[in-house]
C-alpha positions as CSV (number, residue, x, y, z in Angstrom):
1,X,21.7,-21.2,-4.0
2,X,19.9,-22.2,-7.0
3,X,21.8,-21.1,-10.9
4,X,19.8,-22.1,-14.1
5,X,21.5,-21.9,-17.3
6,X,19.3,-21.9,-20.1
7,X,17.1,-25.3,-19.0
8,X,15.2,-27.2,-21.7
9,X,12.6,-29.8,-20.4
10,X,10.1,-31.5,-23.6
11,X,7.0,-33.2,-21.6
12,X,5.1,-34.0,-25.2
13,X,4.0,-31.0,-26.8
14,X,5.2,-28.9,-23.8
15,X,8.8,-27.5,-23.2
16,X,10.5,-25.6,-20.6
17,X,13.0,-23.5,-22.0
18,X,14.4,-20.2,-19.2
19,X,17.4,-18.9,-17.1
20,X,16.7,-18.3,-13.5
21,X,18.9,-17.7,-10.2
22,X,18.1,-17.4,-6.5
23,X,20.9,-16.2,-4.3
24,X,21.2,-16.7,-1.2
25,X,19.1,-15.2,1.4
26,X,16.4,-14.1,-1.2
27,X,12.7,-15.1,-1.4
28,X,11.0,-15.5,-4.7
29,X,7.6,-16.6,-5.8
30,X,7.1,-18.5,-9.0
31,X,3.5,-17.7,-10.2
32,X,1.5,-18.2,-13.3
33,X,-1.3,-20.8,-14.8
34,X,-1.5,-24.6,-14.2
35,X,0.7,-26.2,-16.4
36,X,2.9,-23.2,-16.8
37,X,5.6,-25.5,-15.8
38,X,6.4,-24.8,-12.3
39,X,6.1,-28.4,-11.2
40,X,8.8,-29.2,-13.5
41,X,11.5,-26.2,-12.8
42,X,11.0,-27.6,-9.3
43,X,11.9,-31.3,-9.5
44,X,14.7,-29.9,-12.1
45,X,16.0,-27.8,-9.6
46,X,15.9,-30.5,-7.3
47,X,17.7,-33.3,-9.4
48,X,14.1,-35.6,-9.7
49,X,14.2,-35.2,-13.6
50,X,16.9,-34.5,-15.7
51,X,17.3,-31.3,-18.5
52,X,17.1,-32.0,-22.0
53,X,19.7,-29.1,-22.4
54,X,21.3,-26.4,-20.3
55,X,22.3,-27.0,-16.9
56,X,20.5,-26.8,-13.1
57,X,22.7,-26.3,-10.0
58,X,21.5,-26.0,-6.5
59,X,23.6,-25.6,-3.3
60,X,26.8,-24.9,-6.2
61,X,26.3,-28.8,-7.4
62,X,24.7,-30.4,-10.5
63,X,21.5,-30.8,-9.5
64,X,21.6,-34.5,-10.4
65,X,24.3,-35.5,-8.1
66,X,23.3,-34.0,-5.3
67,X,24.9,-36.0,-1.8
68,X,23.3,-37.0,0.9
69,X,24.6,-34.3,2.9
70,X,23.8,-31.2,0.1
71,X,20.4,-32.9,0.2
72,X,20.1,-33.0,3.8
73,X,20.8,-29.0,3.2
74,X,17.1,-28.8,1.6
75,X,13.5,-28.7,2.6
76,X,11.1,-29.6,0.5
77,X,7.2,-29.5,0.5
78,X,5.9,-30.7,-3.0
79,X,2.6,-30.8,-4.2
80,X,1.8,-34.2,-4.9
81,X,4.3,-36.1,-2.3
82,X,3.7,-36.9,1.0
83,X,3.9,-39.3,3.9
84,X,1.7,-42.8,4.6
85,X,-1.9,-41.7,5.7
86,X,-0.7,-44.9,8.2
87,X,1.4,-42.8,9.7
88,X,1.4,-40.2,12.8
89,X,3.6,-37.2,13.7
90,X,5.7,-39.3,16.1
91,X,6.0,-41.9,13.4
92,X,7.6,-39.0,11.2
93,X,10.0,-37.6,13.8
94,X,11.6,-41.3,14.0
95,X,11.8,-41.7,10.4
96,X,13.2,-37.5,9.9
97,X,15.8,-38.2,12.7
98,X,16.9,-41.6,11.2
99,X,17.0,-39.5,7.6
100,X,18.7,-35.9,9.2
101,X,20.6,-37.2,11.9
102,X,22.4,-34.9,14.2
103,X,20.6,-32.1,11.9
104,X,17.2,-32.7,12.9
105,X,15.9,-32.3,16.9
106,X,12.9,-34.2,17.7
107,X,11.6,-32.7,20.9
108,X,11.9,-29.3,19.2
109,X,9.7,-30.5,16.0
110,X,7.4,-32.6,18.0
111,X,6.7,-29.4,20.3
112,X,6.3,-26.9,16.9
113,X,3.7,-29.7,15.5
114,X,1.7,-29.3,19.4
115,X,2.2,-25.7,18.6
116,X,0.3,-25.9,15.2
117,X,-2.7,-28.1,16.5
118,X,-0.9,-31.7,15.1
119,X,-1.4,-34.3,17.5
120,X,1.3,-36.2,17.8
121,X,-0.4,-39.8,18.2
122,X,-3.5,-39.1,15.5
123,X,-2.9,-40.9,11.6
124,X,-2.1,-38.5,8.9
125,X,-5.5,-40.0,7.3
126,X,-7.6,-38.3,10.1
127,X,-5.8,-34.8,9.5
128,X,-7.6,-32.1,7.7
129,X,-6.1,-30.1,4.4
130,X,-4.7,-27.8,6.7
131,X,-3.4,-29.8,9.0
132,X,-1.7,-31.4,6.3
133,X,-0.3,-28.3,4.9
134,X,1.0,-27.1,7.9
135,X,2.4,-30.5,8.4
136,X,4.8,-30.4,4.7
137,X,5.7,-27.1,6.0
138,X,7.3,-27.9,9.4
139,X,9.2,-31.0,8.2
140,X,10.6,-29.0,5.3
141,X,11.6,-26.5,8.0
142,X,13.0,-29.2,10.3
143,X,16.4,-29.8,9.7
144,X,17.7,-26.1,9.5
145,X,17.6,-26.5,5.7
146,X,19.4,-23.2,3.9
147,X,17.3,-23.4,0.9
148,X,13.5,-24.4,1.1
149,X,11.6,-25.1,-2.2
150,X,8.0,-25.3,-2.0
151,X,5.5,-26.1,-4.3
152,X,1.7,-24.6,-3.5
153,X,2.4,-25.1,0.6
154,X,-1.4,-22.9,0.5
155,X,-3.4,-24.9,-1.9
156,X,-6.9,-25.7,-1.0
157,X,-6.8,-23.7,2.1
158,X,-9.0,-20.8,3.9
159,X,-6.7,-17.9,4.2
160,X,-7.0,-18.3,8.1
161,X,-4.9,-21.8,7.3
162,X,-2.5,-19.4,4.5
163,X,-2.0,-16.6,6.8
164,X,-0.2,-19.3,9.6
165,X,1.3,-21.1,7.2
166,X,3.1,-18.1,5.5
167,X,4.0,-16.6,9.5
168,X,6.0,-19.9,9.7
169,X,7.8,-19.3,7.0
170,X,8.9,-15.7,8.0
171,X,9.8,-16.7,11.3
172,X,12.0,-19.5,9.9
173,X,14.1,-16.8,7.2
174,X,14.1,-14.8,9.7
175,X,16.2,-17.2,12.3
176,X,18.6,-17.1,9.4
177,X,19.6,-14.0,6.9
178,X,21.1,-16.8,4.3
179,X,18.4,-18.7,4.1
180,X,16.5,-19.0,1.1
181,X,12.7,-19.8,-0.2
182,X,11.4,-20.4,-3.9
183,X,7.9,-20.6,-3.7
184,X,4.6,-21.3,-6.0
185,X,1.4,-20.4,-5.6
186,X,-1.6,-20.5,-7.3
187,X,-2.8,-17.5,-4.9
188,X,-0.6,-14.9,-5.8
189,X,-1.8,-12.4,-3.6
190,X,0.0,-14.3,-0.5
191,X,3.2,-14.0,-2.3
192,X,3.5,-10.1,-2.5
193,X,3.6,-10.2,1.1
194,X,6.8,-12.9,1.4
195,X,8.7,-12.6,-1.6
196,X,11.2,-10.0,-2.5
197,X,11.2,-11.2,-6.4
198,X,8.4,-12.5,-8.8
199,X,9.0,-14.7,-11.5
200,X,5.6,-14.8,-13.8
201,X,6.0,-18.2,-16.0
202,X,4.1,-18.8,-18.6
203,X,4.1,-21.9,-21.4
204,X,7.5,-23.0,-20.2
205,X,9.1,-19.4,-20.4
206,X,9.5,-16.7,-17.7
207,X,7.3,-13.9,-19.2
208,X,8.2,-11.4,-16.3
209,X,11.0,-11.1,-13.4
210,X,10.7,-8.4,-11.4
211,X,11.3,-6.6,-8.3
212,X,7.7,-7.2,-5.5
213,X,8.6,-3.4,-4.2
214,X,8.8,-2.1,-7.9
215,X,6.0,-4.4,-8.7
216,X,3.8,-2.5,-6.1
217,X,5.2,0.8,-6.3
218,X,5.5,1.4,-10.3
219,X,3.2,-0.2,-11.8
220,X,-0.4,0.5,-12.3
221,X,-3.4,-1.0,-14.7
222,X,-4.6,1.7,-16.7
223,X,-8.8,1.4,-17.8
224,X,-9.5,3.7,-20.8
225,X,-12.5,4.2,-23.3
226,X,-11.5,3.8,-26.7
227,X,-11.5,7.2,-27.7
228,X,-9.0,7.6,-24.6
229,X,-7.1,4.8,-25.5
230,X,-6.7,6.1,-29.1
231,X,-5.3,9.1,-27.5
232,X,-2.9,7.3,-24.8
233,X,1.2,7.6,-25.7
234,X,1.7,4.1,-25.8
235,X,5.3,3.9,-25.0
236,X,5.5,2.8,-21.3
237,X,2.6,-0.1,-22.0
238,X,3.6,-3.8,-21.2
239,X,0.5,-4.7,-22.6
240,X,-3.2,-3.5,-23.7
241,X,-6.3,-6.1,-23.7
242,X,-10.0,-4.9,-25.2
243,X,-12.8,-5.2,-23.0
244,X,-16.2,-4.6,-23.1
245,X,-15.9,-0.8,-21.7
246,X,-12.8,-0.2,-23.6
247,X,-9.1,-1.1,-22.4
248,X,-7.1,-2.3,-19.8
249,X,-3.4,-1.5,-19.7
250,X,-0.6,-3.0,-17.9
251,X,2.3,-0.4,-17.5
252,X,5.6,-0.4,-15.3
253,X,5.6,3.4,-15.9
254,X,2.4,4.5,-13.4
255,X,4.3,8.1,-12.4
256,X,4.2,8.8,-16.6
257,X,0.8,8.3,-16.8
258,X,-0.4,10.0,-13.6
259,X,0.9,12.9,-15.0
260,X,0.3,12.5,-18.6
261,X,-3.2,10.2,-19.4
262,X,-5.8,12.8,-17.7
263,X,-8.3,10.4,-19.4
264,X,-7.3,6.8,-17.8
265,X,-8.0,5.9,-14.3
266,X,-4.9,3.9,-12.7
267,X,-5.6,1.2,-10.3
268,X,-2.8,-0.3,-7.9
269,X,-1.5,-3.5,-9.9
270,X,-1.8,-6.9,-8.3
271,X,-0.2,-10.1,-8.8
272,X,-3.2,-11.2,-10.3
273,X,-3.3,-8.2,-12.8
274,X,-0.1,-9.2,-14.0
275,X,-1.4,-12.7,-14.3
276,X,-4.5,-11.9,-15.9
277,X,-3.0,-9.2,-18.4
278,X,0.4,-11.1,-19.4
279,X,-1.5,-14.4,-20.7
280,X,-4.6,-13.3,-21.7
281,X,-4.7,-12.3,-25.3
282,X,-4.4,-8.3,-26.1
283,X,-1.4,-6.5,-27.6
């Protein structure tokens, strides 16, 4: 679906410079800080900007010549795009049928927007953040798209408004086996729950790619005094930080120290742990 081959993106001072695949049928969840560079791996990926170096292609296609009909192949929810505020939910379905064609069935996305609370006659300028959200959501799901890229479809919302907007997105992979999802989030404790790979980015590099069942079954944060700490085999650690009680210790290794740290108490490792650990400073 998606094959990156050592990208380079300058933005200023700032530089994107990683590798990265998604096959197809896989669901991975791009996290880490804002301005981390997801925004611009996206509109890579998608052909918006062009790489300084290395190569981007998605559907098995330079990213930058993309046709119509590879495009038409693609749902996308970005950020900071969007339709007319003017504009209603019928007004959409005219303009995604005139844009999809034979691809895209109105009656069917019309009666999914009724499903989800849209009315189909209000302006988008009257809908909530939710409604909006849900809104991107369906029309990147609209057209039977095999590869949906979406960037922070849950920002801003409760977790009432997350929670249906991520059961959308499992019925629609699931209507398909080779259908794929890259996702961002700045919540990254909706994304252990979708995505069957994580990919932790970090200053425009990926800092972490890993496995979400290894994620939650191996590793573990490990808090220590000092004196334990000093006494810790330190051979598994990803990374220690100091804090005010001592240390905190990201390890991929949690079945090592179960059985071998009798002085460190091991808690389950979150997304945000790895987060919070891998661009923090520590050792």
């Amino acid at each position: 679906m998606i094959h990156v081959t050592d990208l380079e993106k300058r933005h200023g001072d700032f530089q994107l410079r990683l590798s990265f695949d998604l096959p197809p049928g896989s669901v991975c969840g791009i996290i880490g800080r804002n301005g981390a560079g997801k925004s611009t791996l996206f509109k890579c990926i998608l052909g918006l900007q062009r790489p300084d170096g290395g190569s981007v292609r998605t559907l098995g296609c330079d990213a930058g010549r993309l046709s119509p009909a590879e495009k038409a192949r693609i749902g996308v929810a970005m950020s900071d795009s969007g339709f007319s505020s003017y504009l209603n939910v019928r007004d959409i379905s005219r303009i995604l049928g005139a844009f999809f064609g034979a691809s895209f069935e109105s009656d069917a996305f019309l009666a999914r927007c009724a499903d989800c609370g849209l009315p189909a006659d209000k302006r988008l300028k009257e809908f909530s953040t939710g409604m909006l959200a849900r809104l991107r959501v369906l029309v990147a799901c609209s057209h039977n798209a095999k590869l949906l890229i979406l960037d922070e479809p849950t920002a801003g919302l409760d977790v009432v408004a997350r929670t249906e907007i991520l059961d959308m997105l499992r019925r629609y992979l699931a209507e398909d086996p080779e259908r794929s999802l890259l996702i961002s989030s700045h919540i990254s404790g909706d994304l252990d729950r979708l995505c069957d790979r994580i990919c932790l980015l970090h200053e425009g590099r990926i800092l972490l790619e890993e496995d979400t069942d290894r994620i939650l079954s191996d590793y573990a944060v490990l808090r220590l005094s000092p004196e334990g700490y000093e006494r810790l085999d330190r051979q598994y650690l990803l990374h220690s930080k100091k804090e005010a009680f001592g240390w905190s210790c990201l390890t991929n290794e949690k079945r090592f120290y179960a059985e071998n740290a009798p002085d460190a108490v091991l808690e389950p490792c979150s997304l945000d742990d790895l987060l919070l650990l891998l661009t923090e400073g520590g050792n």
